[in-house]
Every structure is written in structure tokens, then in C-alpha cells.
N, C-alpha and C positions, 0 to 999 in steps of 0.2 A: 504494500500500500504506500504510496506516494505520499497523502494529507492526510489525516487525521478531517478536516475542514476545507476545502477549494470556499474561498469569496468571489462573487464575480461582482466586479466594480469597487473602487476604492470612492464610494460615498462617505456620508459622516457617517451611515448605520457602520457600513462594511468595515468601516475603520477601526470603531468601536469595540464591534463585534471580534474585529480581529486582535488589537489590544487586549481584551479579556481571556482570549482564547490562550495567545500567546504568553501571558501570564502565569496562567496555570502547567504550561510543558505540553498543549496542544502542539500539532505540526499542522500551520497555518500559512496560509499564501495569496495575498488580494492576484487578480487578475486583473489589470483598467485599459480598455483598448485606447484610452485616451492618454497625452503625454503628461495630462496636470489630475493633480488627485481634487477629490469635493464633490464631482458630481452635480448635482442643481449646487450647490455653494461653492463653486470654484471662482478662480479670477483669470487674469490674460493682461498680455503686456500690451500697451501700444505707446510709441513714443514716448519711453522711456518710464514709462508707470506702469500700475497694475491696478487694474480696474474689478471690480468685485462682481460677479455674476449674477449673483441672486441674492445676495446680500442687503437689506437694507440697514436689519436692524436684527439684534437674537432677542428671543423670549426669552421669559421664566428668568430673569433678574434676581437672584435674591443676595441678600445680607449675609455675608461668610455664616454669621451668628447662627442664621437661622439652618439649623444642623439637619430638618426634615425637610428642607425644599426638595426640589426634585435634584435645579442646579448642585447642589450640596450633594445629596445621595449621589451622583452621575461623577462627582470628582473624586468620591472614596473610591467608587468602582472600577474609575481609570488610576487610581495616584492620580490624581494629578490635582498641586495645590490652586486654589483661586487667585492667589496674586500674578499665575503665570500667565494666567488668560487677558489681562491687562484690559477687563473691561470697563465702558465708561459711561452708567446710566441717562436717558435723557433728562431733558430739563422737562418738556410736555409737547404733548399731540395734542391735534384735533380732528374732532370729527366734525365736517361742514358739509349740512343741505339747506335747504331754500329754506330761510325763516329760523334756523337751529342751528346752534352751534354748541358742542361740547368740549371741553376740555379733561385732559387727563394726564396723568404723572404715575408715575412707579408706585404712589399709595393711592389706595384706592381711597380715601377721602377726600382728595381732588375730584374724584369722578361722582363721587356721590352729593359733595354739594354743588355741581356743575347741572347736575340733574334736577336736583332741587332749588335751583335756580329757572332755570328753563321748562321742570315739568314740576311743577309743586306736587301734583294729587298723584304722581307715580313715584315720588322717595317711596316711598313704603314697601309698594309693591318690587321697587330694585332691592329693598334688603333683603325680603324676603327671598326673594328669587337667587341673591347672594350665600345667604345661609343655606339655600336647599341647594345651590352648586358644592358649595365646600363638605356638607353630609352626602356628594355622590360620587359614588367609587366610579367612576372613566378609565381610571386608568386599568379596571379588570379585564386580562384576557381572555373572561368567557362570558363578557353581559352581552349577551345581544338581547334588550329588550323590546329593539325598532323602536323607542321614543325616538322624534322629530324635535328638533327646535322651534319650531310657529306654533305648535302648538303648544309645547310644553312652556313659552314663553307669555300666551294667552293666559295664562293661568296664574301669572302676576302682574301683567303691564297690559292698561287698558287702552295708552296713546298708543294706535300704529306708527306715530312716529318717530318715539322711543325704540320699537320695537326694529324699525328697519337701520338706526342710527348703531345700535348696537352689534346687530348683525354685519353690518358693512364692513369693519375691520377684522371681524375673526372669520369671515368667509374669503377676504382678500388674502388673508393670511394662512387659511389651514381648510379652505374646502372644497373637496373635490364634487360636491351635489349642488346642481343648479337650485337658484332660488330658494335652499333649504340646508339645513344640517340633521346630522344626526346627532340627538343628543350629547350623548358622550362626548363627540368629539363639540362639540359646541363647549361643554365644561372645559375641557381643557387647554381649549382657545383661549374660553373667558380667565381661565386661572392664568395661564403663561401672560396674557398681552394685559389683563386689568388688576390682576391680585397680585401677579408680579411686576411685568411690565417689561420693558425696552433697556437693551443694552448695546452700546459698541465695543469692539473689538479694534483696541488702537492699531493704527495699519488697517484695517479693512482684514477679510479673511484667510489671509495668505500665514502672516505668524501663528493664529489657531491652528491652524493645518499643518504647520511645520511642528510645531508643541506635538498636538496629536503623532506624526508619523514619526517624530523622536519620540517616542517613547513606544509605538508599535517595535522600532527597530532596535529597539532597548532589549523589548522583550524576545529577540529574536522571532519577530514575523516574517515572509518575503510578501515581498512586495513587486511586480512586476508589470510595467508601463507598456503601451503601445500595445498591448498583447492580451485580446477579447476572448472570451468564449463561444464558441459557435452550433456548440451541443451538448448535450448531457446524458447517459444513455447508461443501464443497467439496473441492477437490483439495489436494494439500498442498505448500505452497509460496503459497496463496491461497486461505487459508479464510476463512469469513465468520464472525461473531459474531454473534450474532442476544443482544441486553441484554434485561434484563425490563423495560424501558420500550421496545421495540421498534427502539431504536436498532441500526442494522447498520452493521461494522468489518469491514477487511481487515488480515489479516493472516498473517506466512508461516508460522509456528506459533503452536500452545498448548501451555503447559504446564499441568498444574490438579493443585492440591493437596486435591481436593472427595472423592478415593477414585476407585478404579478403576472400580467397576461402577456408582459415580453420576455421571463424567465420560462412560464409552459411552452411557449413558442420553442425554446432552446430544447427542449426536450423530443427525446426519439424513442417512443413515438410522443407525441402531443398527445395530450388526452383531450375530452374534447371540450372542456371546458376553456381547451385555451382559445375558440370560436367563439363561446357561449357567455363565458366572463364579458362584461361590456369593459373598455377602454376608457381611459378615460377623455374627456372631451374639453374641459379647461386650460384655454392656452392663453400667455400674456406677451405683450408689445413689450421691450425694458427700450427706456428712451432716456443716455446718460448724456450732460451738460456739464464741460468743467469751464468755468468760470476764472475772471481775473480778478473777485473779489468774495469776501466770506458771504455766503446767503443773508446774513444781519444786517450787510450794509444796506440792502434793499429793503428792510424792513420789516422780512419774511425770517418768523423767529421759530415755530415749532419742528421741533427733531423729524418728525412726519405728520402729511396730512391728509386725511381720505376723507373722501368729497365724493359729494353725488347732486347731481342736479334739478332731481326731481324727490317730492315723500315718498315715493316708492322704489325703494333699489334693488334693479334689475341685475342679477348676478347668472348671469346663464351667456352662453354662446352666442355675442351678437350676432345681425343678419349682414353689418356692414364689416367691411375688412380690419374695422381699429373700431371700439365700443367712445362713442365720446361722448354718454352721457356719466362717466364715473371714473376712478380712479386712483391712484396713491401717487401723494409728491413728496420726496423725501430728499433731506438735507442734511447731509454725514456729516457735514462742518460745526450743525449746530449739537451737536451731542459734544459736552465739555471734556475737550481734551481728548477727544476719540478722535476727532478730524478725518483727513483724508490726505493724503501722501502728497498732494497739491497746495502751493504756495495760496491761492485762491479760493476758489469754493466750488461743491459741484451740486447739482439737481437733478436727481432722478425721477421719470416719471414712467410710473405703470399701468399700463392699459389693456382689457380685453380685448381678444381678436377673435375672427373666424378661422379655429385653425384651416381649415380644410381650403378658402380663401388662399392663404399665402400656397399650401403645399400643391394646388393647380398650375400656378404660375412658371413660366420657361424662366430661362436664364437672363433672358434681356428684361422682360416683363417685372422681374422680380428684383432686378436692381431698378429698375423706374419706381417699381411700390416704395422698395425702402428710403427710395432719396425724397417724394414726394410724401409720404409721413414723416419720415425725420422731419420736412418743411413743416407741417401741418401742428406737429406736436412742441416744436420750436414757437410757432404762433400763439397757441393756446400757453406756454410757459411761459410767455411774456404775458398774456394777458391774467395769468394767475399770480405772478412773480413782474408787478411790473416795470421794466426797465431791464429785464436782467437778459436779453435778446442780444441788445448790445454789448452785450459785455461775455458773452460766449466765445472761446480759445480752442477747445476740442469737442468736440459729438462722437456719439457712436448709439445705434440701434442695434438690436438683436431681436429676432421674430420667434416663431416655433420651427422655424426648418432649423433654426441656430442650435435650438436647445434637443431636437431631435441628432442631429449632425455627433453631439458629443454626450451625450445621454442613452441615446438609444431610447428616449422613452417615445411611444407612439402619440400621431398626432402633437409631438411638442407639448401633451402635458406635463403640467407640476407637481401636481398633488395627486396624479395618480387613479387609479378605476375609483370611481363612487362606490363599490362594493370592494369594502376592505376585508383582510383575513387579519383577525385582531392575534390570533393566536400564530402567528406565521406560518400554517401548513399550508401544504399546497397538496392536490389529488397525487402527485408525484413519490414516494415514499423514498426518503432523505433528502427530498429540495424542500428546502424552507425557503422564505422571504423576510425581509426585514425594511425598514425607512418608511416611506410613501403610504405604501402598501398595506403596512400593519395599519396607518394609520396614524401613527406618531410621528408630527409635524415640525418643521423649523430645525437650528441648528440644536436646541438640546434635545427636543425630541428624537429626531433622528438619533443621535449619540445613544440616547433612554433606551430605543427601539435593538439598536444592534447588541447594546450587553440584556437587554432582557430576552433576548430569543439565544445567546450565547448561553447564558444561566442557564435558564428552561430546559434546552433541549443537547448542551454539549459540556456541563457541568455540575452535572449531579452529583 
């Protein structure tokens, strides 16, 4: 036997997962046909910087002190101390639609008298709805009880327009279901981005990544670049690897951070659920602006802001090629002392698309789309951020061919099939899954998701 574990993809799970593995005296080996490790959280150089892929901001912030976070638990489980992560929580977000606007910070009594400012007759209804998140286990790998979030949210907030303000950030953030969540994962949204809250990683996500893979290489993992997996094939307990250079490996599992229904696809035979699984369908525009001045000199102070333009927010698969009634605008520079590697300032803005839209388009067609929104999303950043047009130095777009290109995930999704496998099995016997897929979202999620299916199932 070759592994003890084959990873396929060097994500935050794979990584994680590999970390723990290799700790205990596993024989453990990522696989990443890509040459940069992360996954949806990688970076890339271009003239002379390095630019953060999917990075805005990390959840689930917490206080070294606080010894039961999750961030806490997740660092005992890697070693790895808090001061290495060199995070740098924000100052406050907002949330802005037509008539409402809320604010919020890392404690949630910013949010709560932001609400009772704006919605007097629904404080109540948010506490309660608060204590009945913090009394529900989400994070179990075997609740499926199909509660929904519309509805389980009806049952303390009578404004709809509470109800869609709320929902806007932790569906931008962590949901792979149109115009809905599933409960649980809606708790853990709401824990990570309002009970916790936002943090930066000084540098952007390049030093995390390097921390992490020093210490995968501490523990003696390999680690292995440019070089995918292309099949999977045997009994479980002694399966084969079949490499994109043809090379074949044994070993007694896999785990793959690549998505669910693009990990069955790897499999010989496919079973048939890898038809039958739906895909996921949630794809995003990232529209980056480096600037020759800090975001603050124009005015424009919060760490991030998500915005919708109408009381109803429509979070499903627009019809037009970039969704421009919604969005997230985000500004690394204002998170203190986290900055961005840029003498200046930079502006991100994220938007829905059609994936299916970009992935028709030829070669010429497809460079006239991206120069022709870069313009579009450029206009609209001025009129959100204004003045800051002129004063733009570098650009750069990335659509879902970008993120399929280096991912492998289909259609350019982020967050993966809306029908997630909480528990990481797959019909497959020895392929598990881990990241996206389980279900466990963002950079500590992700981290959460690869040692809790490393535990479970390869450390007993």
C-alpha cells in the first residue's frame, strides 16, 4: 500500500485534513493539479503583488480567551498558536437596502441595537431567535431535520425586511440554495459572521497558507503540485489512483476536497448518483480595484458592505450575465492593520452571474464580456464609492470559467451542490469528501470540515 490516505486537492479542508493525518504517523499525500495551494482561497501574482482569490474576509473571529470557539478548538487541533495567524478584526459592516440600513461589528450588541434602532417591534423577536441559534447543535453530523430558514425565521421576525437584511450576508457568504437556506447551515452562518464576526489575515491569504503547509511539512505530509487525479477505482480498503500523468497509487482511502459530484465523476465506475446529485449552480463575478489611495480617503469606511436594491433579495441565478441588482463591496485596507500589500487601497466587488452565460461564450466573445463588465462594474464602483474611478492603478476580473479553470469545481460554483453530505460519505466505499460539500463554509470552516472527517473516519 502506497497511502494510508491519497487527498485530492490541496484546499483549506485537504490541508487540514492532511495536517491531522500526518500528525498522528498516517502516510498522507495532497494531490493539487494546480501550481498554488487554497483552492476557492488561493491568490496569484500580477505585477508584482499577490492578489487574494476569494478572500474577503475569514469568519468565526474569536478572543484567544474564548477557549470553546470553534477558531480556538481548530488551533488545538492543528498546533497551531493564534498569534501566528496575525489576524486583524474589522472595525464594522453594513448591511444597505432601500430605506434600511444596518450596522454590525464583531459583538453582537452593535447588531442588536442597530436593529432596535431601525426595527423597534422586532428586538425581541432577534433575541429570541438569537438564543434559539446558540441552543442548536448545526454543527451535528447527522441532523438532517430539513428545517428551512424562511421559515424557521417567520417564527420570530414579523418585518420581511428584517428578514431579507439578515439573510443577504450569510447566503453571500455560505449558501449554496437559491433564495433559501437550510437551517443549520443558516446557524452557522449566523454564528461565524454575527456572534463572531470578521477577521483579516495581515498579507491577505498567502502567509495562512504558508503557516498551514509548514506545518503539514513538519508533520511529514507530501504534498504534490501540478499533479490531479483522474480516477479512482477498487475496493475500499485498496483503491487505486489513477494521476493525470498516468501514474497509479495504492491506497486505503481518499478523501477529496474537489466537490461531491466532481469527486463521483472521478470514480470507475461512477455510481449513479454522480448524474443524479444536482450540481451546484451558484456562480460569482470577483471585480478587484487597486487604488492610489486608502478607501477612507473617499469616505467609504466599513471593512464590507452588502447591499441590495430592492426589500426583496433575490439570491438565485440571474437571467442577465452579471446580477446588478445586489452585491458585496469590500475594502481590505479598512480592516486595522490587516491592509493589503498595496501602498494605496483596493475595492472588491462581488456579483452574481449566469454561470452557464459566461461558459457558452468563444474565445473572442469572452474577452469582449470581461472587458465590457470590468467597464460596467468600474461605473457602478464609482457611483457607490464616489470619486474612487479616478483614482484606479490596477483591475483584474475573474468569472466562473476562472474558478472552474483551477478548481475543477462545475459550472464555476463556490459553495458547492445545495444537497450537502454533512457526514462526508459518498455511495463510493473509502471516498469521503470534505470542505464545500460537507457543508462547512469559509476559511475556518473549511479547516473545521477536513480534521472533523480526518477524526471520524481515519482516527479512531
Amino acid at each position: 500500500m502506497d497511502y494510508d490516505v491519497i487527498i485530492i486537492g490541496a484546499g483549506m479542508s485537504g490541508i487540514a485534513a492532511g495536517i491531522r493525518l500526518a500528525h498522528f504517523g498516517k502516510k498522507v499525500a495532497i494531490f493539487e493539479r494546480h501550481s498554488l495551494p487554497g483552492g476557492l482561497n488561493s491568490y496569484y501574482r500580477r505585477q508584482g503583488f499577490d492578489f487574494d482569490v476569494g478572500l474577503h474576509a475569514m469568519t468565526n473571529f474569536a478572543d484567544p480567551k474564548q477557549r470553546s470557539a470553534p477558531l480556538s478548538k481548530l488551533l488545538r487541533q492543528l498546533r497551531l498558536d493564534m498569534d501566528a495567524l496575525k489576524l486583524h478584526p474589522q472595525t464594522f459592516s453594513l448591511i444597505r437596502f432601500p430605506g434600511a440600513e444596518l450596522r454590525f461589528t464583531n459583538d453582537l450588541r452593535d447588531l442588536d441595537a442597530s436593529i432596535a434602532a431601525v426595527f423597534p417591534a422586532q428586538v425581541d423577536g432577534f433575541r429570541r431567535l438569537t438564543a434559539h441559534i446558540r441552543a442548536y447543535d448545526a454543527l451535528s453530523l447527522e441532523k438532517r431535520d430539513g428545517l428551512m430558514a424562511r421559515a424557521m425565521l417567520a417564527e420570530f421576525i414579523t418585518e420581511p425586511l428584517l428578514v431579507e437584511m439578515l439573510l443577504c450576508p450569510l447566503q453571500f457568504y455560505g449558501s449554496a440554495v437559491e433564495d433559501d437556506m437550510e437551517f443549520g447551515q443558516f446557524c452557522i452562518m449566523f454564528q461565524s459572521i454575527f456572534l463572531e464576526g470578521f477577521a483579516r489575515p495581515e498579507g491577505g491569504i498567502r502567509p495562512m497558507l504558508n503557516l498551514l503547509l509548514g506545518r503539514y511539512g513538519e508533520c511529514g505530509g507530501g504534498l504534490h503540485y501540478r499533479c490531479g487525479v483522474r480516477g479512482v477505482r477498487g475496493p475500499a480498503g485498496a483503491l487505486t489512483v489513477t494521476l493525470d500523468d498516468g501514474r497509479e497509487l495504492r491506497t486505503a482511502a481518499v478523501l477529496s476536497c474537489a466537490g461531491y459530484v466532481e469527486t463521483l465523476r472521478l470514480c470507475d465506475p461512477a455510481p449513479p448518483e454522480a448524474a443524479l446529485h444536482p450540481a451546484g449552480q451558484l456562480a460569482f463575478l470577483e471585480t478587484i480595484f487597486v487604488l492610489d489611495r486608502p478607501l477612507a480617503a473617499f469616505g467609504f469606511d466599513p471593512c464590507i458592505l452588502f447591499f441590495n436594491d430592492a426589500p426583496r433579495f433575490r439570491y438565485r441565478r440571474p437571467e442577465a450575465l452579471v446580477d446588478s441588482a445586489s452585491g458585496v463591496a469590500c475594502a481590505p485596507d479598512n480592516f486595522p492593520a490587516g491592509g493589503t500589500p498595496f501602498e494605496g487601497g483596493m475595492f472588491r466587488l462581488t456579483r452574481l452571474v449566469d454561470h452557464a452565460a459566461w461558459f457558452a461564450m468563444g474565445p473572442a466573445e469572452y474577452r469582449e464580456a470581461k472587458a465590457r463588465v470590468l467597464a460596467e462594474q468600474l461605473a457602478f464602483a464609482g457611483r457607490l464609492v464616489p470619486g474612487l474611478a479616478a483614482h484606479v492603478t490596477q483591475c483584474d476580473i475573474f468569472t466562473p470559467r476562472t474558478v472552474q479553470r483551477f478548481t475543477g469545481h462545475l459550472n464555476g460554483n463556490v459553495y458547492g451542490s445545495p444537497v450537502k453530505s454533512k457526514d462526508g460519505t459518498t455511495p463510493v466505499p473509502g471516498v469521503y469528501v470534505c470542505g464545500t460539500d460537507q457543508g462547512f463554509l469559509g476559511i475556518i470552516g473549511s479547516l473545521l470540515s477536513g480534521v472533523s472527517i480526518a477524526n471520524r473516519y481515519f482516527l479512531r
